[in-house]
C-alpha positions in Angstrom: 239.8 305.8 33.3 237.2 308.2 32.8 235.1 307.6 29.5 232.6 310.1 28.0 230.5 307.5 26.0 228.5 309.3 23.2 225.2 307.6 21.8 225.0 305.6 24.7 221.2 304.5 24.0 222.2 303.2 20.6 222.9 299.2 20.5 226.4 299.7 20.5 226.4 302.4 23.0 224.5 300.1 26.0 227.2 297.6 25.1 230.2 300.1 25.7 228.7 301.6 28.5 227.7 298.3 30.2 231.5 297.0 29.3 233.1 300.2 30.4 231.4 299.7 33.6 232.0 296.4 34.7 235.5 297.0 34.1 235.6 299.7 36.8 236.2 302.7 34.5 234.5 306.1 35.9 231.5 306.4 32.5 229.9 309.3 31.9 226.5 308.6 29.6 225.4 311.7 27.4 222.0 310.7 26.1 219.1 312.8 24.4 216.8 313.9 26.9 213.7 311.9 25.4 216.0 308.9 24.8 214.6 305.2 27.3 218.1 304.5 29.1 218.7 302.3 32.5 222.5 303.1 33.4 224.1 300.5 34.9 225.3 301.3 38.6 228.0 303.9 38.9 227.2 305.5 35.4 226.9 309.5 35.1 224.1 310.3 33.1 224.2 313.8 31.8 221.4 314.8 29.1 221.4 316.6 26.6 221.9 316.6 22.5 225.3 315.9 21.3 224.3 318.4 18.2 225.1 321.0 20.7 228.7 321.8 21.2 228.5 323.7 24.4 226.7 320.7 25.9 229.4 318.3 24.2 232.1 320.5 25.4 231.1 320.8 28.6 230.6 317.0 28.8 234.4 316.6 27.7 235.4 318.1 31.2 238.1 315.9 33.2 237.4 313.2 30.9 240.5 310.7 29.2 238.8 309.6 26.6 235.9 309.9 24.3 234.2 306.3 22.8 231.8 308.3 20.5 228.7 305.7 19.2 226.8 307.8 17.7 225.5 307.2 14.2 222.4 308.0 12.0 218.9 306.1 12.2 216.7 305.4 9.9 213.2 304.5 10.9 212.8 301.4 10.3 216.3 299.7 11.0 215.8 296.6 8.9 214.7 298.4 6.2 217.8 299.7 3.7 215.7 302.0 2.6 213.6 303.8 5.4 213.6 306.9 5.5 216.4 308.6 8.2 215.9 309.4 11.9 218.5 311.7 12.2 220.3 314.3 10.5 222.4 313.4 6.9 225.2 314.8 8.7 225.1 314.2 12.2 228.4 312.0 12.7 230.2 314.4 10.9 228.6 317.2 12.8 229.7 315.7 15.9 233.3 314.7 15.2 233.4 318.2 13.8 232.6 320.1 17.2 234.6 316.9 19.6 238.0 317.5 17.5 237.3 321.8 18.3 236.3 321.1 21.7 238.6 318.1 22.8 242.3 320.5 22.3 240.3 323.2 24.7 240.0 320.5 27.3 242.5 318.5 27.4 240.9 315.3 26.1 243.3 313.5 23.0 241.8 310.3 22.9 238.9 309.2 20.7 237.6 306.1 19.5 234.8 306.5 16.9 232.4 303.8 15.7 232.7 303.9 11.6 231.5 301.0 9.5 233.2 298.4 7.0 233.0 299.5 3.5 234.0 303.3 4.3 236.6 305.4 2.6 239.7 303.0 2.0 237.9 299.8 3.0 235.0 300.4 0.0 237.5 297.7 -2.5 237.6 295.3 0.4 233.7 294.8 0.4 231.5 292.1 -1.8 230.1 293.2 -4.9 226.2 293.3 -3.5 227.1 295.1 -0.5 228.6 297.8 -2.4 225.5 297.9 -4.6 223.3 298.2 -1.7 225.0 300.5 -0.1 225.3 303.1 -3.2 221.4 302.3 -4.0 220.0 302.3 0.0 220.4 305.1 3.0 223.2 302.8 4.0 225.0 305.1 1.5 223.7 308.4 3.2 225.2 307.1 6.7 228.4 305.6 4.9 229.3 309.4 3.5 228.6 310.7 6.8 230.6 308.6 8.3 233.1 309.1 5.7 233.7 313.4 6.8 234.2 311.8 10.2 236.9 310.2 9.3 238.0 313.1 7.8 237.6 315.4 10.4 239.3 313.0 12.8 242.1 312.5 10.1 242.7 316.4 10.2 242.7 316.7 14.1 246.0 316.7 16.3 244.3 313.6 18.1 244.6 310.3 19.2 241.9 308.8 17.4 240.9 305.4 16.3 237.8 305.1 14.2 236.5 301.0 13.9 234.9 299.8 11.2 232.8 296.5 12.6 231.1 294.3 9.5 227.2 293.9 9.3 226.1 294.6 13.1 223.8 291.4 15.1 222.8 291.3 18.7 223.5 288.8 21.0 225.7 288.5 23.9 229.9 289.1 23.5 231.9 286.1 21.6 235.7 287.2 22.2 235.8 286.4 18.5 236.1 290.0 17.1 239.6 290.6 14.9 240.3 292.1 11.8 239.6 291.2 8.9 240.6 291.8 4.9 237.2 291.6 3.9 233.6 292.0 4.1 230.9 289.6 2.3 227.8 289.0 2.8 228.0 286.7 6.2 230.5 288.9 7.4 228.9 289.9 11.0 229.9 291.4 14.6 227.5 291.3 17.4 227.5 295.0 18.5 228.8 293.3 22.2 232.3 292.7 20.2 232.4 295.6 18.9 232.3 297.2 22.4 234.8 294.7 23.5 237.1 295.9 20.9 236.8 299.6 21.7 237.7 298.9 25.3 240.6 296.6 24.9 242.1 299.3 22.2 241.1 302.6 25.0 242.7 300.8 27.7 245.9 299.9 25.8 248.5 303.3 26.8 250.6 303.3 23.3 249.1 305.9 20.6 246.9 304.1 18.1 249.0 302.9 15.0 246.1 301.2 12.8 243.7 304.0 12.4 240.8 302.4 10.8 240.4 298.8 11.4 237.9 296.6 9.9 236.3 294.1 12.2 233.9 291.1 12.7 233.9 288.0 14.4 235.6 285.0 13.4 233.6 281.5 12.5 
């Protein structure tokens, strides 16, 4: 297939585009032009901002599918309460211009990264993850992320938008499934996540469960 991976610096990102890759899929990279990236072999690198739509729509050309990683940083990661990287808007931004630019090019498939504890999953999460999230800059990225949905929701699309549990690094388990809730162990290294969005872009049949929540299994 050929994948337009978005946010392919991110954690997740490297993961999907290393994945992609090995599995022979033709992967174009769009990356921020000041962003440290080492594609693997065979990977496209176009830069450029994904906050531009002409860029993002003319990185949509010949493509099958979209696997769109981009989300909001905040400066210091580990910190709930660092101050934001990025734009208060920019997943929602993006999904905004892909689901106006994918119909023009002929590009209906779209897997988004989301997170556990957005929109309909929110009474499926423990009690002091939902407190931190309301109290921290978790919460700016969760309503973000939130409008993406949205906009995907409202697009004539084939979309799928995953929502992986408290994100770890490490190397891929083959544990990653869904799951009816999220505590406070509840984890996915970002490498599963990945794995997931591949298996589910590679399956042909129009996605059913639209917003899945994920993590690994003990």
């Amino acid at each position: 297939m050929r994948l337009l991976v978005l946010g392919a610096s991110g954690g997740c990102g490297r993961w999907v585009t290393d994945v992609a890759a090995q599995r022979g899929h033709r992967v174009t990279a769009l990356v921020r032009p000041s962003a440290m990236f080492a594609a693997p072999a065979g990977v496209n690198v176009l830069r450029g901002e994904v906050l531009d739509p002409s860029t993002l729509e003319g990185a949509l050309d010949g493509m099958d599918a979209v696997l769109c990683c981009v989300g909001i940083r905040r400066r210091r990661p580990s910190n709930p309460w660092s101050g934001l990287a990025s734009p208060p808007d920019l997943t929602s931004r993006v999904a905004s211009s892909l689901v106006d630019a994918m119909p023009r090019r002929g590009v209906r498939r779209i897997i988004a990264i989301s997170a556990a504890g957005v929109g309909s999953s929110a009474s499926k999460v423990s009690p002091i993850n939902r407190w931190l999230f309301r109290h921290s800059n978790i919460g700016v990225a969760y309503a973000d992320l939130e409008l993406m949905e949205q906009a995907l929701r409202g697009a004539d699309l084939d979309w799928l938008a995953v929502r992986p549990a408290t994100l770890t690094n490490g190397p891929p388990t083959g544990r990653q499934h869904v799951v009816p809730f999220y505590g406070l162990l509840t984890r996915i290294p970002r490498a599963d996540v990945a794995t997931w969005m591949l298996n589910s872009v590679e399956r042909p049949a129009p996605f059913t469960e639209r917003t899945p929540m994920i993590a690994s299994r003990g």
